[in-house]
C-alpha positions, -999 to +999 in steps of 0.1 A: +128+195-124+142+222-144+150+203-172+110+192-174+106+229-172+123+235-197+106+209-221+076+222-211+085+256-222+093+240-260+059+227-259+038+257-249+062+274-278+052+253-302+081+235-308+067+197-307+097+174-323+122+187-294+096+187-267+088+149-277+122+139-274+129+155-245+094+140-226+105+106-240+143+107-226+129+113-192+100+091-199+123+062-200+143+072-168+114+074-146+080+059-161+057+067-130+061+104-130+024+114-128+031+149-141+052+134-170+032+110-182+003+137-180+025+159-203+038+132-228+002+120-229-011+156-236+016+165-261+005+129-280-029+139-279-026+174-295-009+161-326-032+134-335-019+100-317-044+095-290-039+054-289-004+064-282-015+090-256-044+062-235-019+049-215+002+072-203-028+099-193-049+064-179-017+063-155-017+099-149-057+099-143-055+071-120-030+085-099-045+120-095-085+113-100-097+144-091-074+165-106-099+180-133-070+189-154-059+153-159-091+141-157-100+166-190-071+152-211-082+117-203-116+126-210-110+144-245-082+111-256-116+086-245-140+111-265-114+103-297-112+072-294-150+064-292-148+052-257-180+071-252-190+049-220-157+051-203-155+091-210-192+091-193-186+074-159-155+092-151-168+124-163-203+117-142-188+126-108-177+164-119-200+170-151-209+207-132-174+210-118-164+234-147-175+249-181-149+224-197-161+193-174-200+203-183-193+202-220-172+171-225-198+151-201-222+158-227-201+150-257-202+117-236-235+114-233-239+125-271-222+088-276-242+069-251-276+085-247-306+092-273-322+125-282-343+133-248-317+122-222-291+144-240-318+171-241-323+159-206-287+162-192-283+200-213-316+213-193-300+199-157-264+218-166-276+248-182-271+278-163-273+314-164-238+320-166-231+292-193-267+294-217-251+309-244-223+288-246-234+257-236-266+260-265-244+259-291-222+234-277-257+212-277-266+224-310-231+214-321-239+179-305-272+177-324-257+188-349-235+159-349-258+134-345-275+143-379-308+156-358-305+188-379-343+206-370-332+203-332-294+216-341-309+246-357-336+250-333-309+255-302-294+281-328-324+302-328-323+301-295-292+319-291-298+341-316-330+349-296-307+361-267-277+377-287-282+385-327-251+390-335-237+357-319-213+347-347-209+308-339-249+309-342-252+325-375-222+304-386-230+271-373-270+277-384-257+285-419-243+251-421-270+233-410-291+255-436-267+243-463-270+204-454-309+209-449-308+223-489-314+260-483-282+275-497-294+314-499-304+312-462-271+300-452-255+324-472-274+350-454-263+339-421-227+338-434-229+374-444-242+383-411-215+370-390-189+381-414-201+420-409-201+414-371-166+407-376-162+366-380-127+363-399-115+328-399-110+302-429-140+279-419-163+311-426-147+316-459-143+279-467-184+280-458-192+312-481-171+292-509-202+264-503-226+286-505-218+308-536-214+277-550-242+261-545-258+291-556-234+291-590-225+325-578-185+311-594-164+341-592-173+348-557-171+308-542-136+316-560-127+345-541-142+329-509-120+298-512-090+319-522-097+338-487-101+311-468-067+287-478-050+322-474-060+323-437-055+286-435-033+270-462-035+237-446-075+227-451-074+208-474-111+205-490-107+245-496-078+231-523-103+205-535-134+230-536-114+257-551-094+233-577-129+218-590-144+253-595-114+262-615-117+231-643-152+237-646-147+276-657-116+268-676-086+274-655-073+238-661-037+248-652-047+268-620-065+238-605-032+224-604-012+253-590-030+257-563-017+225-555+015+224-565+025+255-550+012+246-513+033+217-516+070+238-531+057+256-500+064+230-475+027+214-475+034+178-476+009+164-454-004+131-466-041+149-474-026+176-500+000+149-514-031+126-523-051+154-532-030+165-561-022+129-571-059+128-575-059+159-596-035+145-621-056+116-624-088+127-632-070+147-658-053+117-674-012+125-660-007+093-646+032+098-652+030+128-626+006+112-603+031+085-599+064+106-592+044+127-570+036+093-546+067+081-556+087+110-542+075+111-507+086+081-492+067+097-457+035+090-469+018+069-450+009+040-473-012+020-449-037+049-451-075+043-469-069+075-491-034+062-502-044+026-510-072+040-532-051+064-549-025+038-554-051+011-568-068+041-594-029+047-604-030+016-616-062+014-629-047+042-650-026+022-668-052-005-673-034-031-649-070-039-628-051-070-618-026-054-596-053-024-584-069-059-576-047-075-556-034-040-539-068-039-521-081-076-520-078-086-484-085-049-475-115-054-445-120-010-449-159-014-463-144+019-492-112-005-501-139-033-504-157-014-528-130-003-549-119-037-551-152-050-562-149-031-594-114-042-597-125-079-594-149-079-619-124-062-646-104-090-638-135-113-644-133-126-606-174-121-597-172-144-571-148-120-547-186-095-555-208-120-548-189-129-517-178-098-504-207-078-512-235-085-494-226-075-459-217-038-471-255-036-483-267-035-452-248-003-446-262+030-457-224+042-462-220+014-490-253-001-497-260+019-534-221+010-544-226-027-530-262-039-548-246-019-583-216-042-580-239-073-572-256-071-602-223-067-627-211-100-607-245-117-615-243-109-653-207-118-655-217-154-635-246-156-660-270-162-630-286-135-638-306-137-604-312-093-599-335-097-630-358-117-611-355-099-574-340-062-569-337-056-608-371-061-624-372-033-644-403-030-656-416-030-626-394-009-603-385+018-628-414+038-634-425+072-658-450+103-643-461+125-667-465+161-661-502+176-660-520+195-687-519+221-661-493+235-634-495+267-615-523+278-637-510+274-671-509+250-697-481+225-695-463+237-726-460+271-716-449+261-682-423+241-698-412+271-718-408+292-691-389+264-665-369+258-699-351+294-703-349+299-661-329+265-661-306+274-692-296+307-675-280+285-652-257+269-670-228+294-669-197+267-664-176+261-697-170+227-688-193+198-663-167+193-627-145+166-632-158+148-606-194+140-627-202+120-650-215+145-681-198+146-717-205+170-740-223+191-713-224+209-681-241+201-654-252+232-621-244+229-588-258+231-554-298+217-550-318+235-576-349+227-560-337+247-532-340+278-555-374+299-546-382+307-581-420+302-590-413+276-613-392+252-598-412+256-567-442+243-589-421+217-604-409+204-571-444+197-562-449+177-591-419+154-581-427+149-545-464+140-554-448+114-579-423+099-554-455+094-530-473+077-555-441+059-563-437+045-536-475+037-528-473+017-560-440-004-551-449-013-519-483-030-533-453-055-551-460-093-538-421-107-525-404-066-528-369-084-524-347-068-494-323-048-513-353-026-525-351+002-490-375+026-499-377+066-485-403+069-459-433+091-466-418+122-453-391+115-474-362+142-484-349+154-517-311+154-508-296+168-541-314+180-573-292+196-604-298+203-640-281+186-669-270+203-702-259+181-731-255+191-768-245+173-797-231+139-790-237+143-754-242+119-733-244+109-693-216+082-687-232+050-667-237+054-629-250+049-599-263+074-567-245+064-534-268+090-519-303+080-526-327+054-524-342+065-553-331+084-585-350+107-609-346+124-641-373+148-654-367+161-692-373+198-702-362+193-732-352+170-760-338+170-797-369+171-823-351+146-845-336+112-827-331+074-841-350+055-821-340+026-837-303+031-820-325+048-789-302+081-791-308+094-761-325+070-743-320+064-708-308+032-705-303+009-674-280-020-663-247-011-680-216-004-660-190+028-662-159+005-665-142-016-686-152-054-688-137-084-701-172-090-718-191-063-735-224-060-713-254-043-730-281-023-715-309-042-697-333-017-701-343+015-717-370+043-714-373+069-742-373+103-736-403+131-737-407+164-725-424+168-692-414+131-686-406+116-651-385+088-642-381+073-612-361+042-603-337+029-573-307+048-569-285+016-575-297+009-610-266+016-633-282+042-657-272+065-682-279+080-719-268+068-753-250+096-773-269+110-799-262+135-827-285+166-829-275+201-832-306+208-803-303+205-768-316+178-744-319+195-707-331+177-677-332+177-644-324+150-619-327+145-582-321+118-550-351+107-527-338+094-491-359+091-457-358+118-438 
């Protein structure tokens, strides 16, 4: 008894190695313990190895079933694991037992129950003593669950009750972000700060909103803040290190890495995250010591097997990035390998392996672009006649004679200099696909000046008549998913390029449907090599056979394009001493 007291003590002190090995040596003298296997379960749980925790808290929970402690651990290791059903019944019995029962039964029921039972079940639990905190434990549900208007909604509510709640105005800010209104969520954010929220997810969210808002040097100070108070999240790194190549700090976007890691740092996340870093700056020699040095890695992992496979991608050896990921069944491996097979001129693995994955949103875009490299390379050439006819599915809008009351060209003038101002980054993320250019962040439709708020309702009156017109298509093959008609805009930024400048080929995994709109274009360019044409069907990576572009559209000011966000598209380079600005943008349901 002592001696499991004494454990226990190294547990609740934080020290987890030595209270592991000391649950485990009396774990294998006397297996049914119920308080031991309760405690070895917990202690499992806590760092991250729930499989390893089921059975020993199932054994505990079965033994002791209405002891609501056990019972909560059990719960919380089911809740991980997805087991939403199982968590449900054997919360069911004691969902108003406690605070900690209520809310886990409706994470539960979050898993197992649509929108108006869980609305259902939060109206039956909700009391006086818990409204507060139960609403934005709901909202956090919805939330969730992607059901953002009811998320922010519950919000309100509490703010409603208590104004200064500071999960509220954090949480809401979030939600504002993903819904596209960055200056409201950086409103909120401000709030909770000055009634005293101090933690790194409220810098790490401020980061995200300055920079959305290309407001650089304080998403810089934001992020800095934030990996202070927690130097172990790692998206503040990634965040942080991106914002720092784009304003010409090269060398501190690796620092910031490099010196978490001297400092002890080594998870599996920051290791990868660097070796990533190196890579999209062309060290492959320091990418591969860095993986090579740290044989704890865990090399079975998605994020390793990736980074491994673009190491040697690298080095141009697509055959072993190829085999490396092959037999992979992970739908992200899959797609990774796709491009790797058709380097390696196998288009039948794409033609195979594809089509399941475009029936999932997550890898849909990614899977139909690959499809129709594989159908080139085959020479079937069968997208040309189904989900690729160009001249039908990509199609041009232009801009009226007159918006908001003035004459198109003067409108264009005055959207022209607003955009320009916000290009203040000396170099495009390294993450995106512009050379020769920058590109701004955030949703710049989002923005509430005059202008863009005109332009925007240019471009959501063109994606309805878009889509009006596609539909009407006799035998619309099934990989063209249009956005319903209360369809979303989920990302909208400006493009810069100057002289040679050009948009490498790509796809949209976010959208259903791409745009560009042009601003502004060189007076003088060769149409006979269509410099700066937007040109479709060509992919971003090297091929055994030099594919051409399928299809082009030339570009005009006050031009729209719209097309399906799979289409590989890009622009041919062109050589002017003028600027071509545009400004693009996703359509998805909503």
């Amino acid at each position: 008894m002592r001696k499991l007291e004494s454990i226990m003590s190294l547990h609740q002190k934080g020290h987890l190695t030595e209270a592991e090995a000391g649950y485990k040596s009396l774990f294998d003298k006397n297996a049914s313990d119920i308080n031991l296997n309760y405690l070895y379960g917990k202690l499992l749980l806590d760092t991250n190895r729930a499989e390893n925790a089921l059975s020993l808290l199932t054994y505990a929970y079965e033994k002791t079933q209405s002891n609501i402690t056990v019972l909560c651990e059990y719960a919380k290791c089911l809740l991980v694991l997805n087991r939403y059903e199982d968590a449900y019944r054997c919360l069911a019995p004691f969902n108003n037992n406690s605070f900690e029962t209520t809310k886990l039964f409706l994470r539960a029921a979050s898993g197992v129950c649509n929108d108006i039972e869980l609305e259902s079940w939060y109206q039956k639990l909700k009391t006086s003593q818990n409204n507060i905190a139960l609403t934005n434990h709901v909202a956090g549900l919805f939330d969730s669950r992607g059901v953002l208007t009811k998320a922010a909604e519950l919000y309100k509510t509490v703010l409603k009750e208590d104004q200064n709640n500071t999960t509220a105005l954090h949480n809401l800010a979030t939600v504002f972000r993903r819904l596209e209104d960055s200056e409201k969520a950086l409103n909120l954010l401000q709030r909770a700060k000055l009634n005293g929220l101090n933690n790194f997810q409220l810098y790490h969210n401020l980061g995200n909103a300055y920079s959305d808002l290309n407001k650089l040097e304080s998403a810089i100070e934001s992020y800095e803040r934030a990996i202070q108070l927690n130097p172990y999240y790692v998206d503040s790194y990634k965040n942080l290190a991106s914002i720092y190549a784009e304003v010409g700090l090269i060398n501190k976007s690796l620092a910031i890495f490099e010196s978490a890691i001297q400092s002890g740092n080594t998870s599996n996340e920051m290791l990868i995250a660097l070796a990533e870093q190196y890579l999209r700056m062309g060290n492959v020699e320091l990418a591969e010591t860095l993986l090579n040095s740290h044989p704890n890695l865990d090399r079975s992992s998605t994020a390793y097997l990736q980074c491994k496979a673009r190491l040697y991608h690298a080095g141009e050896n697509y055959q072993e990035a190829f085999k490396l990921l092959k037999d992979k069944t992970d739908s992200a491996l899959m797609l990774d390998a796709a491009q790797y097979a058709l380097q390696v001129d196998k288009p039948d693995y794409v033609l195979n392996a594809m089509p399941p994955l475009t029936k999932s949103s997550d890898s849909s875009v990614m899977a139909k672009a690959y499809l129709t490299v594989a159908e080139r390379l085959s020479k079937r050439n069968l997208h040309r006649e189904s989900y690729c006819r160009y001249s039908e599915l990509v199609r041009t809008f232009q801009l009226p004679d007159v918006v908001g009351g003035k004459p198109a060209s003067h409108f264009i003038a005055l959207l022209k200099d607003h955009v320009s101002q916000l290009h203040n980054a000396k170099s495009a993320p390294l993450q995106q696909t512009v050379n020769g250019g920058t590109q701004t962040r955030g949703n710049i439709l989002s923005s509430k000046n005059e202008h863009l708020a005109e332009l925007r309702l240019f471009f959501e009156n063109s994606v309805r008549e878009y889509i009006s017109e596609v539909e009407a298509i006799e035998d619309l093959h099934e990989f063209v998913v249009l956005p319903n008609k209360d369809f979303t805009i989920v990302g909208a930024w400006s493009v810069f390029l100057s002289d040679k400048g050009y948009h490498t080929n790509h796809v949209h995994p976010e959208g259903r449907l791409s745009a560009v709109f042009y601003i502004e274009i060189p007076s003088e360019l060769s149409h006979e090599e269509h410099e700066g044409y937007l040109s479709f069907g060509t992919p971003n990576f090297k091929l055994k056979t030099d594919l051409t572009h399928e299809f082009t559209v030339r570009p005009e000011v006050g031009k729209l394009v719209i097309f399906p966000s799979y289409f590989w598209h890009g622009t041919i380079p062109f050589k002017s001493d003028e600027k071509r600005l545009t400004i693009a943008f996703d359509i998805s349901s909503s």
